[in-house]
C-alpha positions as CSV (number, residue, x, y, z in Angstrom):
1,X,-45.4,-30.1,17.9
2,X,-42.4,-30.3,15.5
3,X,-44.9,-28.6,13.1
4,X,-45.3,-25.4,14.9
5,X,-41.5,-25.7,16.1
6,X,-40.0,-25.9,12.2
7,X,-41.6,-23.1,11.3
8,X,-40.7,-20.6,14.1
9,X,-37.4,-22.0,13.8
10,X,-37.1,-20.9,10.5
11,X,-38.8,-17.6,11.3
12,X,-36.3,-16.9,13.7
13,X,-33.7,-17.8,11.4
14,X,-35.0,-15.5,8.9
15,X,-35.5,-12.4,10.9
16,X,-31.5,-12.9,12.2
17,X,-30.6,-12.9,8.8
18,X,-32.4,-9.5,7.3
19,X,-31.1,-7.6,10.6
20,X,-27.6,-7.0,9.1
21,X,-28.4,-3.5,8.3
22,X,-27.0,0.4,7.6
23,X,-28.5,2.3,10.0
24,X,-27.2,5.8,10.1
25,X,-28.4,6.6,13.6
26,X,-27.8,8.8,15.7
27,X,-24.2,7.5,17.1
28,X,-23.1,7.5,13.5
29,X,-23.8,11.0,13.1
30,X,-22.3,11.8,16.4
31,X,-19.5,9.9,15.4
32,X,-19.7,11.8,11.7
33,X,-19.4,15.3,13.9
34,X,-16.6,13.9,16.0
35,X,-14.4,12.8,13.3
36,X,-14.8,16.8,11.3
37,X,-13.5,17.6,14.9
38,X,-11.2,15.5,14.5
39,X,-11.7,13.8,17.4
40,X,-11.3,10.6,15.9
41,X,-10.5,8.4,19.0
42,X,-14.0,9.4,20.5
43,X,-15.3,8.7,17.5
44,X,-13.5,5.4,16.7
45,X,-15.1,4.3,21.2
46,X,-18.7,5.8,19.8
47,X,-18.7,3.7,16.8
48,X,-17.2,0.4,18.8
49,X,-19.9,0.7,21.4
50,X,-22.5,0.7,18.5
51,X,-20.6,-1.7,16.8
52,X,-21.1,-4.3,20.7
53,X,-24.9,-3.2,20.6
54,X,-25.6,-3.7,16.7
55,X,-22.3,-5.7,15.1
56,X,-24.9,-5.9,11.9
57,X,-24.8,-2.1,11.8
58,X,-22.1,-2.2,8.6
59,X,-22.8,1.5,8.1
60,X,-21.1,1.7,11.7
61,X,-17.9,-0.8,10.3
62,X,-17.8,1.8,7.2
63,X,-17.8,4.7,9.4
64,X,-14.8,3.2,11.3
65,X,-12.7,2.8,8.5
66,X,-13.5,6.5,7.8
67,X,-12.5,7.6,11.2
68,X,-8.6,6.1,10.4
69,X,-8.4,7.8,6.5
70,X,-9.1,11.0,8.5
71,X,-5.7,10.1,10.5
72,X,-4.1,8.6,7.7
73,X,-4.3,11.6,5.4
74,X,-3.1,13.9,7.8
75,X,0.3,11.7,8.9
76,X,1.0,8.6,8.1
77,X,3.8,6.1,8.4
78,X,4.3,3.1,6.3
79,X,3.4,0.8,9.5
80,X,0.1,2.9,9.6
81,X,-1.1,2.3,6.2
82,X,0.0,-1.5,6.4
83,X,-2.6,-1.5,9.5
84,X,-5.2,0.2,7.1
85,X,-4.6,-2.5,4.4
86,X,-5.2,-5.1,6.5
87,X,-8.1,-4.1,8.7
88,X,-10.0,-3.1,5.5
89,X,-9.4,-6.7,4.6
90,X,-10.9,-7.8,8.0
91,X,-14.0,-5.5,7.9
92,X,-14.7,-6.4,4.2
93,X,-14.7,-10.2,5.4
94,X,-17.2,-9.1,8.2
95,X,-19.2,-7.5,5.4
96,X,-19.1,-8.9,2.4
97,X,-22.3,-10.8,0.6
98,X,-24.0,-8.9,3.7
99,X,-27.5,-7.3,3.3
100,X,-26.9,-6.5,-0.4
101,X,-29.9,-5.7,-0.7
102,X,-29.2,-2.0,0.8
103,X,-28.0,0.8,-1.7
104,X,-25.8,1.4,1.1
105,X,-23.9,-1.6,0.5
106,X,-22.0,-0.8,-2.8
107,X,-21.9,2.4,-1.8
108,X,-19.7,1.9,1.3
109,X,-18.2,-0.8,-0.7
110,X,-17.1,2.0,-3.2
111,X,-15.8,4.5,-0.8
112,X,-14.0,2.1,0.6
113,X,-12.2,0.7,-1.9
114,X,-11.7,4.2,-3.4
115,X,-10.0,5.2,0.0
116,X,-7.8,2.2,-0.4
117,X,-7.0,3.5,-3.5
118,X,-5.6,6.3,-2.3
119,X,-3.5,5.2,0.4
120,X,-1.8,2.5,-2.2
121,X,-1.1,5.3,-5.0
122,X,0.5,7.4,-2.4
123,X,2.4,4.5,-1.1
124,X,4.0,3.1,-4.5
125,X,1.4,0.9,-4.9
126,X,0.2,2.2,-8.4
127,X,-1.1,-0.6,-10.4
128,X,-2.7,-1.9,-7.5
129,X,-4.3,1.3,-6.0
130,X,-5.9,2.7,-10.1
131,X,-7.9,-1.2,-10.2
132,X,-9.1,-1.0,-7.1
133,X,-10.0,2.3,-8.0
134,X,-11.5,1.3,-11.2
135,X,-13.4,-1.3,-9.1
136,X,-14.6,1.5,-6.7
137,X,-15.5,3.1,-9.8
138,X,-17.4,0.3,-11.1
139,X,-20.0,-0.4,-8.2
140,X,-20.6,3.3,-8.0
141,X,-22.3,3.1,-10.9
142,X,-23.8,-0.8,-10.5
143,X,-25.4,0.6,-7.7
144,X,-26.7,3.7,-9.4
145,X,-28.2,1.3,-12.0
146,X,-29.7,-0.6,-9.0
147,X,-31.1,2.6,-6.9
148,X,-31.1,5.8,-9.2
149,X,-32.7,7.5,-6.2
150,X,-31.0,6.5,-3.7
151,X,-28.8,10.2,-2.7
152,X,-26.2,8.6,-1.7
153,X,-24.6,7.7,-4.5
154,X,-24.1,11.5,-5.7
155,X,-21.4,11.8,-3.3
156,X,-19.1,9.4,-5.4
157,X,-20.7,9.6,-8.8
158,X,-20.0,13.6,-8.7
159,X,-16.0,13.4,-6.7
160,X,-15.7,11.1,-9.5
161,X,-16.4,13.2,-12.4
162,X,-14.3,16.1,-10.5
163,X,-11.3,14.0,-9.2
164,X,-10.3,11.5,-12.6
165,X,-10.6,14.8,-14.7
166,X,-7.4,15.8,-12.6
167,X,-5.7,12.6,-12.1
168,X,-2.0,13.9,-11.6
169,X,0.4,13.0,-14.4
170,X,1.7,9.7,-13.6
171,X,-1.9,8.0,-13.4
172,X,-3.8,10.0,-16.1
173,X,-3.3,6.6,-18.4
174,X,-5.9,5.2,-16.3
175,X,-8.0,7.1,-17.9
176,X,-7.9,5.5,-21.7
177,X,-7.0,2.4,-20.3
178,X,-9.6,1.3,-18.1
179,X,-12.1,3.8,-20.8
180,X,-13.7,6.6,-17.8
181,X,-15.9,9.2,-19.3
182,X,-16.3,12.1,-17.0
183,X,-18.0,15.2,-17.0
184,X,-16.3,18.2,-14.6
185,X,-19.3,20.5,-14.6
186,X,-21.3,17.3,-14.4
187,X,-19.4,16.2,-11.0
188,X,-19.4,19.4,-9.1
189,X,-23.3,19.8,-9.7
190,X,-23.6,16.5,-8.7
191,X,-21.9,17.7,-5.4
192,X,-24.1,20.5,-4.7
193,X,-27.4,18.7,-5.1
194,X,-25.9,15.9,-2.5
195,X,-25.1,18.8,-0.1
196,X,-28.3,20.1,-0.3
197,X,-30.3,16.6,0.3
198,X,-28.4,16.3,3.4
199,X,-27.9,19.7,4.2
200,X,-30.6,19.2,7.8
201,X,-28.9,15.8,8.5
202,X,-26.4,16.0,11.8
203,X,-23.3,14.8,10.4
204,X,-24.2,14.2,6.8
205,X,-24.2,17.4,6.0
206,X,-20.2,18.2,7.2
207,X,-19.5,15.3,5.1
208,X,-21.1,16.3,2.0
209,X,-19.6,19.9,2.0
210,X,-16.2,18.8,2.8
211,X,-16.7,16.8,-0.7
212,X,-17.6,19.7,-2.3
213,X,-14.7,21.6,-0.7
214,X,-12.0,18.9,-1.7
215,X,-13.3,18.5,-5.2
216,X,-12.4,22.1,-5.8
217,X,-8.8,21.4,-4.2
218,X,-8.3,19.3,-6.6
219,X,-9.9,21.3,-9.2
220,X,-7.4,24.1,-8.2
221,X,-10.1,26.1,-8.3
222,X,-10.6,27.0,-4.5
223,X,-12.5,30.4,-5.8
224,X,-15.5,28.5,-6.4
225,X,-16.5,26.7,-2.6
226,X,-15.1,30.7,-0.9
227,X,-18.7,32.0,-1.0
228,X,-19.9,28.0,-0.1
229,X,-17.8,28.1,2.9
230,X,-19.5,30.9,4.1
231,X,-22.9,29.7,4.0
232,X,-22.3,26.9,5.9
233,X,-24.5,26.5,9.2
234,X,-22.8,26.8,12.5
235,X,-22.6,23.8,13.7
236,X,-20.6,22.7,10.1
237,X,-18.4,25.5,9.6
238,X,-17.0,25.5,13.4
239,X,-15.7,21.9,13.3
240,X,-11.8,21.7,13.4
241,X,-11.9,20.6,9.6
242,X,-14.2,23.2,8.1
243,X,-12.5,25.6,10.0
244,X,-9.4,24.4,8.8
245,X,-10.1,24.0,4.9
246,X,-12.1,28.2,5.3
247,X,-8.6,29.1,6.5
248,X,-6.9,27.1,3.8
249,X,-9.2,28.7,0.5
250,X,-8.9,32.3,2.0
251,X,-5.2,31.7,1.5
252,X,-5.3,29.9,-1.8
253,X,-7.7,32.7,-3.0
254,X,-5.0,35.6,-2.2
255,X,-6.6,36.3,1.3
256,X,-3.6,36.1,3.9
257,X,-5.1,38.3,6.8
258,X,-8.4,36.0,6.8
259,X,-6.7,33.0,6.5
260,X,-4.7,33.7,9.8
261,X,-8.1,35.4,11.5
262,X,-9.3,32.1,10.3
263,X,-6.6,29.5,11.2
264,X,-6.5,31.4,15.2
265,X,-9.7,30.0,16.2
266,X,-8.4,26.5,16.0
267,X,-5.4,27.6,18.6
268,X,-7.2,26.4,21.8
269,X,-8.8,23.4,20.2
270,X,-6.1,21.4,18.5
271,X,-6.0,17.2,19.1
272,X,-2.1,15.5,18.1
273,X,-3.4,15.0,14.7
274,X,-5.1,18.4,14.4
275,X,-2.1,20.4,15.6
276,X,0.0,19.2,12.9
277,X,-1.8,20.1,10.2
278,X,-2.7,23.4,11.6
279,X,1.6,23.9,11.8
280,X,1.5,22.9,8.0
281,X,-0.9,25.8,7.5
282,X,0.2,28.4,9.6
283,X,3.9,28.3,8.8
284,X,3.0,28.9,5.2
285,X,0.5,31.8,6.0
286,X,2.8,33.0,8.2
287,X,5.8,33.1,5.5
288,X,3.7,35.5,3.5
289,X,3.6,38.2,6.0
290,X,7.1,37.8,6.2
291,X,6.5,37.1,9.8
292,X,9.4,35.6,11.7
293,X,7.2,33.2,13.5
294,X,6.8,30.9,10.6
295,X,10.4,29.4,11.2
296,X,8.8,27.9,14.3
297,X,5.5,26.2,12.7
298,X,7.4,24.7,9.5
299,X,10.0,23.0,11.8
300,X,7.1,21.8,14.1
301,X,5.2,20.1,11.0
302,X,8.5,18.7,10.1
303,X,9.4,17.8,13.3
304,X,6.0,15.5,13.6
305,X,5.9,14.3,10.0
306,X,5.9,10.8,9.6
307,X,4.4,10.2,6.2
308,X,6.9,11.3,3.1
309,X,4.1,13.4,1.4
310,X,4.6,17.4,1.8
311,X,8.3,17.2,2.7
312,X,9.6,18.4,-0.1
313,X,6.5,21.5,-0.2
314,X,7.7,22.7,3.6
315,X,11.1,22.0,3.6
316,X,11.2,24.3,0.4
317,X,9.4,27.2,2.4
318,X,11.5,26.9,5.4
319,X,14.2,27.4,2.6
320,X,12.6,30.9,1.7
321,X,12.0,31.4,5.1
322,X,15.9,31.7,5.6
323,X,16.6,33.5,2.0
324,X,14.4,36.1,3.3
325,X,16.3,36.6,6.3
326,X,19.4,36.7,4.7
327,X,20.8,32.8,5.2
328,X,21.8,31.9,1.9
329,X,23.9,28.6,3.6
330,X,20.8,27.5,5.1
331,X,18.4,28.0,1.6
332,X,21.2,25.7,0.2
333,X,21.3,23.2,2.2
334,X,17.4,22.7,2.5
335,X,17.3,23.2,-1.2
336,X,19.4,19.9,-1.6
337,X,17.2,17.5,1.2
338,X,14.2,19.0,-1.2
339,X,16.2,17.2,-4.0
340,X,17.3,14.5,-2.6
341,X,14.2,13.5,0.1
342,X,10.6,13.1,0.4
343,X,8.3,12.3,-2.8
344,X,7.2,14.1,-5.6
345,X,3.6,12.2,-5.8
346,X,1.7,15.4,-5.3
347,X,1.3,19.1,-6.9
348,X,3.1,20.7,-4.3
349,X,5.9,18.6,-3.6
350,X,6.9,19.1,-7.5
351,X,6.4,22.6,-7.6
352,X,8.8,22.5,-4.7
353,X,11.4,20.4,-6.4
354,X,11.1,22.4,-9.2
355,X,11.9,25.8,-7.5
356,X,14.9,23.8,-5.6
357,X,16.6,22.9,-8.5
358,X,16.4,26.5,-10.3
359,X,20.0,27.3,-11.4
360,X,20.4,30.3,-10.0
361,X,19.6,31.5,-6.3
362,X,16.1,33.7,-6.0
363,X,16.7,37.3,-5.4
364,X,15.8,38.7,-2.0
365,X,13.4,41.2,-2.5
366,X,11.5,39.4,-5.4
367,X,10.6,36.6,-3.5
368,X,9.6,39.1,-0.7
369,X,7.5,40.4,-3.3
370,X,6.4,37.5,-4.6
371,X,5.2,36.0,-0.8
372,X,3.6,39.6,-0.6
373,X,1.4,39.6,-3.1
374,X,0.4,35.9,-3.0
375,X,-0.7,37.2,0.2
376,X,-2.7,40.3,-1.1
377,X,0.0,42.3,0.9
378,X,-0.1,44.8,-2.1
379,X,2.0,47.8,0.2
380,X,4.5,45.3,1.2
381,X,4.6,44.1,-2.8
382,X,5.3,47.9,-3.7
383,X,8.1,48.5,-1.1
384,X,10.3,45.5,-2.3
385,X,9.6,46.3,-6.3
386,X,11.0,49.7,-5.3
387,X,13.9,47.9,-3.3
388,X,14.8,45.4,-6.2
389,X,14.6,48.1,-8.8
390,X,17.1,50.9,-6.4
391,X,20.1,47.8,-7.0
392,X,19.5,44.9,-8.7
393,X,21.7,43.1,-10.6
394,X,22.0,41.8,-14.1
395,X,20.5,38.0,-13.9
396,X,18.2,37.0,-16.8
397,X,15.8,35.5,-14.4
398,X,15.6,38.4,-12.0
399,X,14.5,40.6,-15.1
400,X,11.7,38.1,-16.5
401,X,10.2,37.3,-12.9
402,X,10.0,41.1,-12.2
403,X,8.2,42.0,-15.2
404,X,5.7,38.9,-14.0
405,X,5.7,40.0,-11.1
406,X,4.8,43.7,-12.3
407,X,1.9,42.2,-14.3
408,X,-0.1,40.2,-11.9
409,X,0.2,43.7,-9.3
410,X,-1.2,45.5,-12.5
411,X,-3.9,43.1,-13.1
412,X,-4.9,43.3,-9.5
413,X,-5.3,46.6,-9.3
414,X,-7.1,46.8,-12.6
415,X,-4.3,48.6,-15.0
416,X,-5.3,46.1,-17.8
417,X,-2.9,48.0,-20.3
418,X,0.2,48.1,-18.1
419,X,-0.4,44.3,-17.3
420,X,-0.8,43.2,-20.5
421,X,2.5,45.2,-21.3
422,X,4.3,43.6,-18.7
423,X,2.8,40.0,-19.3
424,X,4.2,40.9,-22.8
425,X,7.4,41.5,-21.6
426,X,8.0,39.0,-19.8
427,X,6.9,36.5,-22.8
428,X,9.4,38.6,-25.0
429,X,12.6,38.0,-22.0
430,X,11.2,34.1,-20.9
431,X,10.2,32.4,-23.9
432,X,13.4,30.6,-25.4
433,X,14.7,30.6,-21.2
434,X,13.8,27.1,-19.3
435,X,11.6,28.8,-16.7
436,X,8.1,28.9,-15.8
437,X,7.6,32.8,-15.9
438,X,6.6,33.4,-19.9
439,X,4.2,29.8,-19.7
440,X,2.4,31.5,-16.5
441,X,2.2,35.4,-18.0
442,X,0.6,33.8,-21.6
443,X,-2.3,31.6,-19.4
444,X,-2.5,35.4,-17.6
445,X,-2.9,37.3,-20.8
446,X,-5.6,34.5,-21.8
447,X,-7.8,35.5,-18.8
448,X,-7.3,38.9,-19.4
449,X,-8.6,39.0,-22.8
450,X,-11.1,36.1,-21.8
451,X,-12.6,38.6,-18.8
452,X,-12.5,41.5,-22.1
453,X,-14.9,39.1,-24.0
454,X,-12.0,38.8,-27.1
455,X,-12.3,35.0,-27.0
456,X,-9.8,34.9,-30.1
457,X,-7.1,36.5,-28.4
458,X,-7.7,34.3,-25.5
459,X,-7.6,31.2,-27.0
460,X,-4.2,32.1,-28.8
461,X,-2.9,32.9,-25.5
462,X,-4.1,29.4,-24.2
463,X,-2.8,27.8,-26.7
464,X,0.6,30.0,-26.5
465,X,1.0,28.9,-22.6
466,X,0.5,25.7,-23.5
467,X,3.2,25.5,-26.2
468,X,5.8,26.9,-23.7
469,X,4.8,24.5,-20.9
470,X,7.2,22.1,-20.1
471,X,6.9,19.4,-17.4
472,X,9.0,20.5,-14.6
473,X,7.1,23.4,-14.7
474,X,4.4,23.9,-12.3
475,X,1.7,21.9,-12.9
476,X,-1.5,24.2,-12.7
477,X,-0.5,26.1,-15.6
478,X,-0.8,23.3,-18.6
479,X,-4.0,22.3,-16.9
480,X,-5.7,25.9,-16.3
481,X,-4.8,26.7,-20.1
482,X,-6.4,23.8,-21.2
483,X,-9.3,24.0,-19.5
484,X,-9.3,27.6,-20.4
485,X,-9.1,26.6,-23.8
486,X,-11.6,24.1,-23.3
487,X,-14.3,26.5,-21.8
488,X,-14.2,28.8,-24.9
């Protein structure tokens, strides 16, 4: 009897153990979809009642974590992220030494620790967040040793390459120190092949083009996912997120009107966490049609902003909301809580600081103008030129921004000559003076002569714009130069 009982025993024993799995089933898709909604509490009860029927289903414990980074990078205070630090702890305990067999378990392994990564960078916690980074970095690639098949592993392997080529300043010794070899143009085909072997997989396939999407954020090259977005199917490009992140390239690409066509089909469809990001948004596209109705977004995203990141960035705006409408008191006063609060962590929050701490105070029509034709408002550009040139006064800066100014309307409309005389100009006013305006017309003059095929004028350009950055300054223009430069 015992004979027969041992055995079956041990069968059974055997057959518990290779259950733990990663299934990606069908209520982790759903769950995938909900979260691009950002419906992340229905997706948080879908994944817990997968997590009671299958608690071996780690791909479901993964997915949960992913469901709170969604939140967490939206608005976050530092009792929030604490939270995330410690249940990361107790679902890596759950899964850990669990079916390692699966290429999906360094994988999630990976992205998790990568998100981790994140959270502790933007939260002080440097050292700490770049080697658990590093080790994200490290099983990413263990496990495309392990399963060079397996798709999967594109996802990180290609965000990599994009993401550690633009590590901001204060990491970028990670780099050399922890020796990283990346590859840009490597990483965002990477990207595009991963979208494409999930493109017919419920779920999947939002996730895999919102990595394509954020790698070119970072990139700053938002251009290069505008046509992507619009392929998208349906069912992808009408979640809350993809809808969100359309809105958001149309106006980093120079498209205002599209970006606020755009951003008004969320208006009926907005969760707590989704509402705040969609004020972030739509007070900024709002202050470049000088609309009066951004005042009323940027206080609401302020209002509702627990986390520290982007404070400085809207606090700024609302500052040239009220320069614009003639408050000078107001501009002041926000210009010193841009100085004195918030962090300066990310791109935008130190362009912001930068602009707050200008020595002298913006003229009015100029940064109309300049809010005009960021927005491809190109009438509205002309009338305040004309305004500014009837009476302005005798400020150094006002002179080098306006001949900047003049050149980038010339180069949109397609007067090469009279842009490259004004981009000259302004180099000639703004080299020797400590503002950004000469750095940003030479890395101008170097596209220009780039798009004329003169690649030696180009790359003296580059290098020009280069020579006059200075750190303060915003930080687009060193890296677009070098790149520039590099790409010749």
């Amino acid at each position: 009897m015992s004979k027969v009982i041992i055995p079956l025993l041990l069968l059974l024993f055997l057959s518990h153990e290779s259950s733990a799995t990663y299934d990606v089933n069908e209520n982790c898709r759903k769950a995938w979809m909900l979260a691009m909604d950002l419906k992340t509490d229905q997706a948080k009860k879908l994944l817990a009642d997968e997590i009671r029927a299958n608690p071996e289903n780690y791909y479901a414990w993964y997915l949960d974590q992913t469901c709170d980074v969604f939140r967490l990078m939206i608005n976050s205070s530092e009792e929030e992220y604490n939270a995330f630090i410690r249940n990361f702890e107790k679902r890596r305990m759950i899964m850990d030494g669990k079916d390692e067999d699966s290429p999906y378990y360094l994988a999630c392994l990976a992205e998790m620790e990568i998100q981790v990564a994140v959270f502790s960078v933007m939260h002080g916690a440097q050292w700490s967040g770049m080697t658990k980074g590093y080790a994200a970095y490290k099983n990413v690639y263990r496990n495309i040793e392990r399963f060079p098949n397996f798709q999967p592993n594109r996802k990180l392997d290609g965000f990599f390459n994009v993401a550690i080529a633009n590590l901001p300043p204060f990491v970028k010794w990670a780099i050399s120190f922890f020796g990283v070899n990346v590859n840009m143009d490597y990483g965002f085909r990477t990207l595009n092949q991963y979208y494409l072997s999930q493109r017919n997989t419920e779920g999947l396939n939002a996730e895999a083009a919102l990595y394509m999407i954020l790698a070119a954020k970072i990139n700053k090259t938002p251009e290069r996912v505008y046509e992507f977005t619009k392929s998208l199917d349906k069912d992808v490009a009408n979640t809350f997120i993809h809808t969100y992140f359309r809105a958001n390239i149309a106006y980093r690409t120079g498209r205002n009107e599209e970006a606020l066509a755009t951003l008004r089909q969320l208006q009926d469809d907005r969760s707590q966490i989704g509402d705040v990001i969609y004020s972030y948004l739509m007070g900024k596209v709002l202050l470049r049609k000088l609309d009066p109705g951004a005042e009323r977004y940027l206080k609401s995203y302020l209002s509702h902003l627990a986390k520290k990141e982007y404070l400085k960035e809207i606090n700024y705006n609302l500052a040239l909301y009220y320069i614009i409408n003639g408050n000078l008191q107001k501009y002041r006063i926000l210009c010193d809580v841009v100085r004195k609060q918030g962090m300066d962590l990310n791109e935008r929050d130190r362009e912001a600081l930068y602009d707050a701490s200008l020595d002298y105070t913006p003229d009015l029509h100029l940064v109309k103008a300049r809010l005009s034709i960021d927005g491809g408002y190109l009438d509205a550009f002309r009338k305040e030129i004309n305004a500014f040139e009837a009476g302005h006064g005798k400020e150094i800066a006002y002179e080098i921004e306006y001949h900047f100014l003049k050149g980038r309307y010339e180069a949109l409309v397609k007067n090469t000559n009279l842009a490259v005389s004004e981009f000259k100009k302004t180099i000639e006013l703004g080299e020797d003076e400590d503002y950004y305006f000469a750095c940003e017309a030479a890395l101008r003059l170097g596209k220009i002569y780039q798009e004329l095929g003169q690649k030696s004028l180009a790359g003296d350009w580059y290098k020009k714009s280069i020579k006059l950055y200075k750190s303060d300054y915003y930080e687009y223009l060193e890296d677009k130069a070098s790149k520039a430069l590099n790409s010749l």
